[in-house]
C-alpha positions as CSV (number, residue, x, y, z in Angstrom):
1,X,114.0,96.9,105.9
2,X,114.3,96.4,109.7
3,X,116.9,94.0,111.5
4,X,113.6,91.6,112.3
5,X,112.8,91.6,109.2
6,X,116.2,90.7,107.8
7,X,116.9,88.2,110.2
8,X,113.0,86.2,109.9
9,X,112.9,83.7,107.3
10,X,109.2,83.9,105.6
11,X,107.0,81.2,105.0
12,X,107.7,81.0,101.4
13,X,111.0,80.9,101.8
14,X,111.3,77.8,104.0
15,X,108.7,76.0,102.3
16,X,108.1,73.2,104.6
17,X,109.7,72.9,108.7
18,X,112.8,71.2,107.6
19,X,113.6,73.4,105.0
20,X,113.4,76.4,107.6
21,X,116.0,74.4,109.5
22,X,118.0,73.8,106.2
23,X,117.7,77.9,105.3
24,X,118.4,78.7,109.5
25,X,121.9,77.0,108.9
26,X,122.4,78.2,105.9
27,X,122.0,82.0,107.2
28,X,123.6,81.7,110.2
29,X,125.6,79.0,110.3
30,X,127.9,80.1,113.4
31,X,125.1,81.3,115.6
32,X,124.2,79.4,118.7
33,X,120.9,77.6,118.1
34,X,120.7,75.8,121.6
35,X,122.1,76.1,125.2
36,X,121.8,72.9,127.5
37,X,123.3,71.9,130.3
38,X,126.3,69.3,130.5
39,X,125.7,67.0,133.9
40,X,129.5,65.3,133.0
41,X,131.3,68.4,132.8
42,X,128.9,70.2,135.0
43,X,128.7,73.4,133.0
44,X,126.1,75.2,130.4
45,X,127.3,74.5,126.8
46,X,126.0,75.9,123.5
47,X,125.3,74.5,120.3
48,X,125.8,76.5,116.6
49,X,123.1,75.6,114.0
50,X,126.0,74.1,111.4
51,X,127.0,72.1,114.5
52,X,123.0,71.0,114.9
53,X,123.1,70.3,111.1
54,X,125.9,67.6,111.3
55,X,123.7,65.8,114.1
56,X,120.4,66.1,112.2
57,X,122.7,64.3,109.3
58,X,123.7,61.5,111.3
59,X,120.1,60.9,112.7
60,X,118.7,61.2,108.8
61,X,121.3,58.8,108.0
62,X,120.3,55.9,110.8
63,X,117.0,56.4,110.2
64,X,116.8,56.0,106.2
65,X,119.0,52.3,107.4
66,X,115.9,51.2,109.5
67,X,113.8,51.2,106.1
68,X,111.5,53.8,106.9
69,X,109.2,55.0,104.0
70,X,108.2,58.5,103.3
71,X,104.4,58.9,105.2
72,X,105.5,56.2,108.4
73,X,104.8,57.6,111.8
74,X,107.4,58.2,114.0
75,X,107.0,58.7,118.0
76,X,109.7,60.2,120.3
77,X,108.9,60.6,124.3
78,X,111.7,62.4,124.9
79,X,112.3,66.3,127.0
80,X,112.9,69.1,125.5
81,X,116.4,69.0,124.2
82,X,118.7,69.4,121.3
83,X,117.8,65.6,120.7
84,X,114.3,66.3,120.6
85,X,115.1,68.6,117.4
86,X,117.5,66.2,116.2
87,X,115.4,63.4,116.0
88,X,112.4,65.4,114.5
89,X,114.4,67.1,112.1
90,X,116.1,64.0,110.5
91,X,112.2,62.5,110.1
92,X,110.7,65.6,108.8
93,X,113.5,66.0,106.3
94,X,112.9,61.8,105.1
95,X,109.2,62.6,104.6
96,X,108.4,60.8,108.3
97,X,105.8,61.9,110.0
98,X,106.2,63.0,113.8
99,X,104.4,62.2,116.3
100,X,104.8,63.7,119.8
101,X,104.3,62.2,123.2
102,X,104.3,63.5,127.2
103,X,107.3,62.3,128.7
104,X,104.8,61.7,131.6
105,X,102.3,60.0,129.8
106,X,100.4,57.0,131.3
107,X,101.8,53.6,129.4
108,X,97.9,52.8,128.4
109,X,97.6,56.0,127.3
110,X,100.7,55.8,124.9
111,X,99.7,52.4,123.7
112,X,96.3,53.9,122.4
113,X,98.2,56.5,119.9
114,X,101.1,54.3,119.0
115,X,98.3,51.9,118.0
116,X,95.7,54.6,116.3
117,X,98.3,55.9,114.3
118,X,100.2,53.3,113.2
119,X,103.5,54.1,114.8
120,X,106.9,52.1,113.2
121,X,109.6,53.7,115.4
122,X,109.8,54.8,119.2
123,X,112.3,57.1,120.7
124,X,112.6,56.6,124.7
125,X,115.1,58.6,126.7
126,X,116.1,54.8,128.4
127,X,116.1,51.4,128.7
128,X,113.8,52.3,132.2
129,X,111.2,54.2,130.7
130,X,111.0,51.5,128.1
131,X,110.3,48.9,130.6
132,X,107.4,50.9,132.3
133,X,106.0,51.5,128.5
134,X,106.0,47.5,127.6
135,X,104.2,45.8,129.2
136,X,101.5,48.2,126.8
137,X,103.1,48.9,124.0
138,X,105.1,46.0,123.0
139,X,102.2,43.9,121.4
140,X,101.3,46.6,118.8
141,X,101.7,45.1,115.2
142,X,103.4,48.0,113.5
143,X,105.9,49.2,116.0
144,X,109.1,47.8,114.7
145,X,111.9,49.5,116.4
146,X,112.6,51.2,119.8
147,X,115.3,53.1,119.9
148,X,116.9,54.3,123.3
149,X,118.8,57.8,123.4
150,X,121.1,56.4,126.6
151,X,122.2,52.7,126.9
152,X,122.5,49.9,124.6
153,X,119.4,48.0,123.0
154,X,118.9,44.4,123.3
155,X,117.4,42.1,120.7
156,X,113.4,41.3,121.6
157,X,111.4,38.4,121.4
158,X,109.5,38.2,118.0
159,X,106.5,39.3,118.7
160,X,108.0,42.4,119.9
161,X,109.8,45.6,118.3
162,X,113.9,45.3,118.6
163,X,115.1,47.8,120.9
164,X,118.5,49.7,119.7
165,X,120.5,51.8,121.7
166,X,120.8,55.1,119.5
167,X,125.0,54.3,118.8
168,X,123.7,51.2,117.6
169,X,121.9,53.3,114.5
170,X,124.1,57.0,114.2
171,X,127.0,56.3,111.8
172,X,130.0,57.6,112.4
173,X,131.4,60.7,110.2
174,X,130.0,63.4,108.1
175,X,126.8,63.0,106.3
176,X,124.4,65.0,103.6
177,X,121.9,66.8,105.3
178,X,118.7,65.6,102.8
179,X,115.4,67.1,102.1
180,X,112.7,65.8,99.9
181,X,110.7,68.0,97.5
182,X,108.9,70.6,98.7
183,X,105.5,69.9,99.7
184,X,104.2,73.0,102.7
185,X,100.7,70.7,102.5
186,X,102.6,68.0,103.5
187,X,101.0,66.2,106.7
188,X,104.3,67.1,109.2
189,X,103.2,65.5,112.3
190,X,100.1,63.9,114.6
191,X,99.2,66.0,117.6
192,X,97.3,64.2,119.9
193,X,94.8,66.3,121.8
194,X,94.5,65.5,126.0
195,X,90.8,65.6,126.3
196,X,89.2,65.7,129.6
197,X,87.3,63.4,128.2
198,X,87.1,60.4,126.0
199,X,90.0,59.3,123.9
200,X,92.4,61.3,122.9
201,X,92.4,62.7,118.7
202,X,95.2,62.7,116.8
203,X,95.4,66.3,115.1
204,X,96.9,66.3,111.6
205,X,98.9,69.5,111.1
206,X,100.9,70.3,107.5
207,X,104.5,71.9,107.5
208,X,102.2,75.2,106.4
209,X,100.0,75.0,108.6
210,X,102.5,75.6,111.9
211,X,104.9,77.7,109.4
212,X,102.2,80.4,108.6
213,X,101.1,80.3,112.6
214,X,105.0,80.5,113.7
215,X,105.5,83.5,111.1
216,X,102.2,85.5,112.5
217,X,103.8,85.2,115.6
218,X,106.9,86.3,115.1
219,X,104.9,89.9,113.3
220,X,102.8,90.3,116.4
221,X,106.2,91.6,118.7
222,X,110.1,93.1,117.7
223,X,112.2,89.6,118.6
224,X,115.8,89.7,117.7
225,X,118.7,87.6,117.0
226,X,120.1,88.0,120.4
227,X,116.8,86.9,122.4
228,X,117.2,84.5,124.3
229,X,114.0,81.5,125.0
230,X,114.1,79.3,128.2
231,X,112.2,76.0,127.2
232,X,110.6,74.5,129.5
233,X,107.1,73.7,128.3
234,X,107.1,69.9,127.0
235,X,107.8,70.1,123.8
236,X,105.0,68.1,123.0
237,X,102.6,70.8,123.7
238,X,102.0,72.9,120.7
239,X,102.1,76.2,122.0
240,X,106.3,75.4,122.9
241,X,106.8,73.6,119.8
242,X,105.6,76.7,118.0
243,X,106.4,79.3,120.1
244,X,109.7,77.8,121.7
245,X,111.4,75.8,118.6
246,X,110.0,76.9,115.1
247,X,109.3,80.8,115.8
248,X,113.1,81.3,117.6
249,X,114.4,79.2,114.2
250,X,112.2,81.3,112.2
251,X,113.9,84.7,113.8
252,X,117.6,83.4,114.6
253,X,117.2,83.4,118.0
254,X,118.5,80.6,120.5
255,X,116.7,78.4,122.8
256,X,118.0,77.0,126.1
257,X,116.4,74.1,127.8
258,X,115.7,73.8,131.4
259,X,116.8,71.1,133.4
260,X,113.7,70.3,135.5
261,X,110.9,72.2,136.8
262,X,112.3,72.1,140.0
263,X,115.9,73.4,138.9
264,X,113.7,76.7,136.9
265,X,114.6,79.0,139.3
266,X,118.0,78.4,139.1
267,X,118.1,78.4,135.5
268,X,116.4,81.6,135.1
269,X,119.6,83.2,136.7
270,X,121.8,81.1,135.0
271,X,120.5,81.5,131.8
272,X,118.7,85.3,132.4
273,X,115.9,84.5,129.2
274,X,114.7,87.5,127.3
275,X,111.6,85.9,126.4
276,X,109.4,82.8,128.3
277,X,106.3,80.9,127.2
278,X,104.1,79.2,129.7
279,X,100.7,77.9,130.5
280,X,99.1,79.7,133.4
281,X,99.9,77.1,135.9
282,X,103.4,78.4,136.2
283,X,102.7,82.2,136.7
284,X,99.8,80.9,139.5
285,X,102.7,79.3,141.7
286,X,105.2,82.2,141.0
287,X,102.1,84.2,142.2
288,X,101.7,81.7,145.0
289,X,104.8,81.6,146.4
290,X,105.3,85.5,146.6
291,X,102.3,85.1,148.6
292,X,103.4,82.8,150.8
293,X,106.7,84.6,151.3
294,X,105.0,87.9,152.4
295,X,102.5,86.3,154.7
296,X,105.7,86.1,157.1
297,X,107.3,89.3,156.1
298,X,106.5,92.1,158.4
299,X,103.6,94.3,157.8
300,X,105.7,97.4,156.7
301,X,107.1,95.0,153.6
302,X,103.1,93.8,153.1
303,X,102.5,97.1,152.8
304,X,105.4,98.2,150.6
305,X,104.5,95.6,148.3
306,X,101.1,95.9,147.5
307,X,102.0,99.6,147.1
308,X,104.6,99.2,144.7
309,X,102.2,96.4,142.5
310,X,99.4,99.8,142.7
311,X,101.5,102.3,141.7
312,X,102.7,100.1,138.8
313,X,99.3,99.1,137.5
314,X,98.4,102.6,137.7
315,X,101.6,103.1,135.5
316,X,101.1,100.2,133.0
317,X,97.2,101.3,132.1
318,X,98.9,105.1,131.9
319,X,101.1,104.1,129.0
320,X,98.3,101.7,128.0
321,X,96.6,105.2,127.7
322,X,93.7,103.8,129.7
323,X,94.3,106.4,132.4
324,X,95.6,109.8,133.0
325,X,98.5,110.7,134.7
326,X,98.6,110.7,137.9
327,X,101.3,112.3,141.3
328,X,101.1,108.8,142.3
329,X,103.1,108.2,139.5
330,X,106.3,109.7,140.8
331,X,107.1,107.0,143.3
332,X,107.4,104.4,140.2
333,X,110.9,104.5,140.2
334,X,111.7,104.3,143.8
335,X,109.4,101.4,143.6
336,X,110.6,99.8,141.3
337,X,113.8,99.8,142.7
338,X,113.0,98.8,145.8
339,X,110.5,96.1,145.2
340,X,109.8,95.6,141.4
341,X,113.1,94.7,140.0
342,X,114.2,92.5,143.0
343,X,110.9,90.2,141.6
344,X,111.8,90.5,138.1
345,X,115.3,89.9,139.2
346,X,114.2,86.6,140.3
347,X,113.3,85.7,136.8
348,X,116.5,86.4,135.4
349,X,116.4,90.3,135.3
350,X,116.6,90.7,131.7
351,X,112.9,89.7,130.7
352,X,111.3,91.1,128.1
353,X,108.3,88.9,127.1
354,X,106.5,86.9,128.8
355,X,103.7,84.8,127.1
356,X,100.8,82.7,128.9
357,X,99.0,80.5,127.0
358,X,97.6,77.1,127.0
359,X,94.6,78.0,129.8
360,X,92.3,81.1,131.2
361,X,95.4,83.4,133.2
362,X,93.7,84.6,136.4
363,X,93.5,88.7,135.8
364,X,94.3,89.1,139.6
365,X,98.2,87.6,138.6
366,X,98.0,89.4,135.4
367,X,97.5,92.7,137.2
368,X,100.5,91.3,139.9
369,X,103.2,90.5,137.3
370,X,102.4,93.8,135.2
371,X,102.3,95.6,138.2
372,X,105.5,94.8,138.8
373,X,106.8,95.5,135.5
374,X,107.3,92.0,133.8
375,X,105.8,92.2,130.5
376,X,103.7,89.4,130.6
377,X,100.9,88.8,127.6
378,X,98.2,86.4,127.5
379,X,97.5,84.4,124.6
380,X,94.5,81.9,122.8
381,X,94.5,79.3,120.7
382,X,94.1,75.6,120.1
383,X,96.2,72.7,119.0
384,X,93.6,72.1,116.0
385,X,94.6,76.2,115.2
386,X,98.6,75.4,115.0
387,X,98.3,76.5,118.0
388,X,98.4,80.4,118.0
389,X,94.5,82.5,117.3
390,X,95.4,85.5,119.1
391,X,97.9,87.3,121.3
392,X,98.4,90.8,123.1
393,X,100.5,93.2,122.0
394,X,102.9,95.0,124.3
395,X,102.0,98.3,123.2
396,X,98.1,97.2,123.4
397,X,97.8,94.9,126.1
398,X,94.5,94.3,127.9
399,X,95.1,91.2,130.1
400,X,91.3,90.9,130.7
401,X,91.2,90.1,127.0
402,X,93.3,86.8,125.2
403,X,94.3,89.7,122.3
404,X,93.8,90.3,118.9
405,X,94.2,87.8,116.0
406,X,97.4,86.9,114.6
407,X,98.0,88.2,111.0
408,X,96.0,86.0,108.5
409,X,93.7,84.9,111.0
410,X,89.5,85.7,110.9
411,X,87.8,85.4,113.8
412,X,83.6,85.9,114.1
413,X,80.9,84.8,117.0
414,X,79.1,82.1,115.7
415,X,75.5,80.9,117.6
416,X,75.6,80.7,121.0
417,X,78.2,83.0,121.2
418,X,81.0,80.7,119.8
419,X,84.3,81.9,118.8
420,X,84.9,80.7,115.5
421,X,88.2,81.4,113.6
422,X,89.8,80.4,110.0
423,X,93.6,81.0,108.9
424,X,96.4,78.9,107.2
425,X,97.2,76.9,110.3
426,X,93.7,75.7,110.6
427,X,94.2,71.5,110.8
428,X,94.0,69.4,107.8
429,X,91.9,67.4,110.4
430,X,91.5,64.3,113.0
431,X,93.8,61.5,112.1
432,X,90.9,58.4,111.3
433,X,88.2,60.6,112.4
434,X,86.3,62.2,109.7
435,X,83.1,62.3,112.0
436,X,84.9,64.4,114.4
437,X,86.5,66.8,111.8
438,X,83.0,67.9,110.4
439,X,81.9,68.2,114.1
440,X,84.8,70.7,114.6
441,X,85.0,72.5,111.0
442,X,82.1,73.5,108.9
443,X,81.9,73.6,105.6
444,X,82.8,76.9,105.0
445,X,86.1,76.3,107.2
446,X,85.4,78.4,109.8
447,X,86.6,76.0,113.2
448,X,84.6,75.9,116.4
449,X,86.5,76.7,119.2
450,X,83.8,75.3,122.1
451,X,84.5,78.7,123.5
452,X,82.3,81.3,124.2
453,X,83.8,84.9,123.4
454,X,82.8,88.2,122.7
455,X,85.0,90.7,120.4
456,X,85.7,94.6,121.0
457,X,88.4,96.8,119.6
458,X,89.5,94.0,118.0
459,X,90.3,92.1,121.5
460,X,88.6,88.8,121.5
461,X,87.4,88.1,125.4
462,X,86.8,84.7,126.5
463,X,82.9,84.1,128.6
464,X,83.1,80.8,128.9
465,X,82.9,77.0,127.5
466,X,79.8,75.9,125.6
467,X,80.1,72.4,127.3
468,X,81.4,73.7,131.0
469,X,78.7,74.9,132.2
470,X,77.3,73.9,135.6
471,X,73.4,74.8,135.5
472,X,71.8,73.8,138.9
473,X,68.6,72.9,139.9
474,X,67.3,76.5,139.7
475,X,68.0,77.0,136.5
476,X,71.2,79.0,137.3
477,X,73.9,78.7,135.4
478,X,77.7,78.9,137.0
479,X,81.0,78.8,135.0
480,X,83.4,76.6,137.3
481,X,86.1,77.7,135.8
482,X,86.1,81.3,136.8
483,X,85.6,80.2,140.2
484,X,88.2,77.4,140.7
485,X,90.9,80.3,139.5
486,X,89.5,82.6,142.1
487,X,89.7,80.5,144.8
488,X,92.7,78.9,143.5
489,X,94.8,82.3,144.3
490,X,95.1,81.4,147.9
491,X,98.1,79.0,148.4
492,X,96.5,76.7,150.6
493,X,94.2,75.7,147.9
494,X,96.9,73.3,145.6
495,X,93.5,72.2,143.2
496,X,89.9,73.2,143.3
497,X,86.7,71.5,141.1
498,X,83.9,73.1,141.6
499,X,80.2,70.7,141.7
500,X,77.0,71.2,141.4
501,X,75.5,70.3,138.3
502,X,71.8,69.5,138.9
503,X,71.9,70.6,142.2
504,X,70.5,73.4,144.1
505,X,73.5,74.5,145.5
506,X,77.5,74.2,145.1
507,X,80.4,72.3,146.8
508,X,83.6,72.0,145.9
509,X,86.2,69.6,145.8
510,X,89.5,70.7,146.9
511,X,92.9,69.7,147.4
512,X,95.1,71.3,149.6
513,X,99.1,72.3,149.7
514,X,100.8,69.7,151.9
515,X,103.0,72.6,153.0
516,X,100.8,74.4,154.0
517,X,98.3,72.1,155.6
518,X,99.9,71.5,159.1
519,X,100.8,75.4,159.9
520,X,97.1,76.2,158.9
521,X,95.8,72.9,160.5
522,X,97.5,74.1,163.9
523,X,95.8,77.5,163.7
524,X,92.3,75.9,163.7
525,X,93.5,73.9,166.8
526,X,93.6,70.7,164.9
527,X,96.7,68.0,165.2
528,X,97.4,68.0,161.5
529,X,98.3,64.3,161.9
530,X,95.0,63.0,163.4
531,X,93.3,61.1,160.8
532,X,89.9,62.5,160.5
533,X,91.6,66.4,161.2
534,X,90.5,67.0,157.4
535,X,87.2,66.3,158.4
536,X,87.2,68.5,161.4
537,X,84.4,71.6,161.9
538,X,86.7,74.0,162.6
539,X,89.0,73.3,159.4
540,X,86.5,72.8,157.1
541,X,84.7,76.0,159.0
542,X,87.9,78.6,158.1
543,X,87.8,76.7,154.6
544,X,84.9,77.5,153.8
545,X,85.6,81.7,155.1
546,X,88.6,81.7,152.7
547,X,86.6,80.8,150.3
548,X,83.9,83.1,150.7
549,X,86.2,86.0,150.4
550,X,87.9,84.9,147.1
551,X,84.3,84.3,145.5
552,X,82.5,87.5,146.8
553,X,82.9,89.2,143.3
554,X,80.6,86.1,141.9
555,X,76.3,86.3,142.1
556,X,74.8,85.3,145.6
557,X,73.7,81.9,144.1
558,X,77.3,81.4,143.2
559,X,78.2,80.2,146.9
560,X,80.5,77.1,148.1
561,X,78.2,75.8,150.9
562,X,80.2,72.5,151.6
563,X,83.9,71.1,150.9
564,X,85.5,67.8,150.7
565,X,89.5,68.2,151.6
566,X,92.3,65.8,150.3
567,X,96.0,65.9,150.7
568,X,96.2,63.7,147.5
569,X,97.0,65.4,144.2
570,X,95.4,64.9,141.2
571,X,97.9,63.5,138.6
572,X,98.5,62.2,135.5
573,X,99.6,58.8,136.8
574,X,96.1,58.7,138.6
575,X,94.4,59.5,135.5
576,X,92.8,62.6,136.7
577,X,94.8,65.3,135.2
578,X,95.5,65.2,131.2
579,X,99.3,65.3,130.0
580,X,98.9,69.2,130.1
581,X,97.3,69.3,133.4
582,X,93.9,70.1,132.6
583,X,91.5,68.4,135.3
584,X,89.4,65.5,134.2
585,X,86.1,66.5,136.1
586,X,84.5,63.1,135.3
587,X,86.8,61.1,136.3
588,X,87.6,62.7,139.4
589,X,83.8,62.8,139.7
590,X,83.5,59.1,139.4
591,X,86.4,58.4,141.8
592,X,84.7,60.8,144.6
593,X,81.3,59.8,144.1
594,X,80.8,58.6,147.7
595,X,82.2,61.8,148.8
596,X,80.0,63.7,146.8
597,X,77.2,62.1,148.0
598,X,77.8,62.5,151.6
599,X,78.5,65.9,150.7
600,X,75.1,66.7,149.5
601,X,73.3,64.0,152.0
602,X,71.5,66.3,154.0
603,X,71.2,68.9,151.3
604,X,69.8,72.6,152.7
């Protein structure tokens, strides 16, 4: 038996996702389950999982006082942290069922799922984030307690819940870590889904369903003991809570949590990860910024760089065995050395895995990273799927493809081209919405993705989404998607929506990089300040010439004839970008509608 296989903890085993915390501790007991960082004593400390066990205890213990029942839902808004798995582990282990939310969620937003399903505890970082939450949330008839990780609570009006400060409710001492009887069909938690559009739907996942998914995971690669995960994906978002939290339990790995976004690249050399999840949107501004870094390097280092990035593609489809061997080749190591592992270095120098997931990966930073040498494998799935459908393999990675289906998963094209998959993490369904479950699963089980795929050598390749489609007056049909990533790759381009529908030709709504605006501003001879310079001929002119030269792979009909420029971002506080930062195309549609218009005024 293998040292992966001896270290995993199976499925049957664990039973249900607090019972492969209880059989983690009871394996490894000494082993560090979590790193995190210490702001009072200003240093990285660690966690062991019997430590993690004693403060799982103490939560189980203040939440069985509150007079929770077995079934209640339970909501925590916290970031990733050992708290995060503190909290969830206590409620899994009293029957409660969890209920994730975005740290950066927008308050009405929050009041909608506390309301939908039923939510009788809160768990806010902070007496702060708990005023910006009330003024929605407070009203709702079955919240009874909030519960603040960091300061004392204060005792609410009665129509609202009481808010306790988390000393208030942790008992001192040692308590009985407690699990009920096993039950892997359990409902475990309510994942709620940030559509693009419409209200958000609570996905009902079982302790089996995200056990089976974590455990195909963990067969698809070699993970050991000593990997190290960097978590920095909300934990909120299925793919980490899977992928960064049950699959490194599942394995006896440890997990260390970033600070901030904006403090990753120092903790990627603090911490030097072995293996890192992430949606897209990461890798696109590593890819970014290396871009914007070489633009002022001299041309010698340009030309250095793109050299090493060729050889080492040529390399990686060479052991791919997608292409013979070549002289070329023998410059890989000198390469590599001089170009390659300074980049990886910047990532911590001791990377081994890297997973995107979550969104389409442009294949131009696919081909960049493995270039380079950093591992990196694109993924596919869906919260309704647990979340994991498919992933490259190392040793049979094609990072035009999303990969080949997990163990225990079936995947088959469906009309219209529609992937359609069924496995053991498959939901048990929409949480109050049966309409909307037989929309989304037949009859036979088989779920509808909404994308369109194809399937060769057992790689599953994504074509596009049923519903995001632009099809303009012509008839022609474009996928936005594709484009806004291809256009997208150049850093003065911060987001991109493509228009068109019904139209006879396309525009596109972009916003730019502040940092970049003025520099490129001053090159087209425009005061970057002036307030119509966004406006200006000779901006929109070279905009529109970028442009052209990132889309020239696409069909002549497939051409951005006019652009509307903004400095503003879309967000999630302006409601235009969903908690994992998908773009809300009507809403942004409906807030630019005069633009728009003006845009296509004097069409041609």
């Amino acid at each position: 038996m293998s040292e992966q296989a001896q270290n995993t903890i199976h499925y049957d085993e664990a039973r249900t996702l607090d019972g492969l915390f209880r059989s983690r501790v009871a394996r490894t007991p000494d082993g560090v389950a979590y790193c995190y960082y210490d702001k009072a004593g200003g240093e990285w400390r660690s966690s062991s999982w019997r430590e993690m066990a004693s403060e799982v205890a103490r939560w189980q213990a203040g939440l069985a006082s509150l007079g929770l029942q077995p079934g209640d839902r339970v909501a925590l808004g916290l970031k990733n942290s050992r708290e995060w798995v503190m909290f969830e582990q206590a409620a899994l282990g009293l029957g409660l069922v969890v209920v994730p939310l975005y740290t950066d969620d927008r308050p009405d937003n929050i009041a909608f799922i506390i309301e939908d399903a039923g939510v009788r505890l809160l768990l806010l970082p902070d007496l702060r984030r708990w005023q910006q939450l009330a003024p929605a949330v407070a009203a709702q008839p079955a919240l009874q307690n909030v519960v603040l990780l960091e300061g004392n609570g204060t005792e609410q009006a009665a129509a609202g819940p009481r808010l306790l400060g988390a000393e208030q409710i942790l008992p001192q001492g040692e308590h009985t870590l407690q699990g009920l009887p096993d039950e892997p069909h359990a409902l475990a938690t309510i994942v709620y889904t940030s559509g693009t559009t419409g209200k958000p739907k609570g996905v009902m996942l079982s302790h089996y369903n995200i056990l089976t998914n974590a455990y195909g995971a963990s067969q698809m690669t070699r993970f050991c003991a000593e990997d190290v995960f960097l978590s920095f994906l909300p934990l909120s978002h299925t793919l980490e809570r899977t992928g960064g939290y049950y699959l490194p339990m599942m394995i006896g790995a440890t997990v260390a949590y970033n600070r901030s976004i904006q403090q990753l690249a120092e903790d990627l050399q603090s911490i030097r990860p072995t293996v890192l999840i992430s949606v897209p949107r990461i890798y696109e501004r590593f890819y970014s910024r290396l871009n914007g870094q070489l633009a002022k390097a001299p041309a010698y280092r340009r030309w250095l760089f793109h050299l090493a990035v060729a050889v080492g593609w040529r390399d990686f489809e060479y052991r791919q065995g997608r292409r013979r061997w070549h002289p070329e080749l023998l410059l890989q190591p000198l390469l590599r050395r001089l170009v390659a592992g300074k980049v990886a270095g910047l990532l911590g120098g001791r990377l081994r895995l890297a997973i995107s997931g979550g969104a389409a990966l442009n294949f131009e930073i696919a081909q960049t990273f493995l270039g380079l040498g950093i591992p990196l494998v694109q993924g596919y799935g869906l919260t309704e799927t647990s979340p994991v459908i498919s992933v490259n393999l190392p040793e049979a990675n094609d990072p035009a493809s999303v990969g080949v289906p997990l163990q225990g998963v079936q995947v088959r094209i469906g009309p219209d081209n529609e992937l359609q998959a069924k496995s053991p993490g498959i939901m048990l369904g929409y949480w109050n919405n049966a309409q909307a479950t037989a929309q989304m699963i037949g009859e036979d089980g088989w779920l509808r993705t909404g994308d369109q795929a194809r399937i060769m050598d057992h790689h599953i390749y994504v074509t596009g989404r049923l519903k995001d489609i632009l099809v303009l007056s012509n008839g022609e049909k474009v996928p936005p998607a594709d484009m806004e990533m291809a256009i997208g790759l150049d850093p003065l381009f911060e987001q991109v929506m493509v228009i068109g529908e019904g139209r006879s030709w396309l525009a596109a709504l972009i916003v730019l990089n502040a940092e970049e605006w003025p520099a490129f501003a001053r090159q087209c001879g425009v005061d970057p300040e002036r307030g119509e310079s966004l406006r200006d001929k000779a901006v929109t002119g070279e905009v529109l010439r970028r442009i052209a030269g990132r889309v020239q792979g696409f069909p002549g009909y497939a051409r951005i004839r006019r652009v509307h420029l903004s400095l503003e971002p879309w967000s999630i506080n302006n409601g235009l970008l969903t908690p994992t930062m998908k773009v809300r195309r009507n809403r942004v549609l409906e807030q630019h509608k005069d633009e728009v218009e003006r845009l296509y005024a004097n069409g041609r």
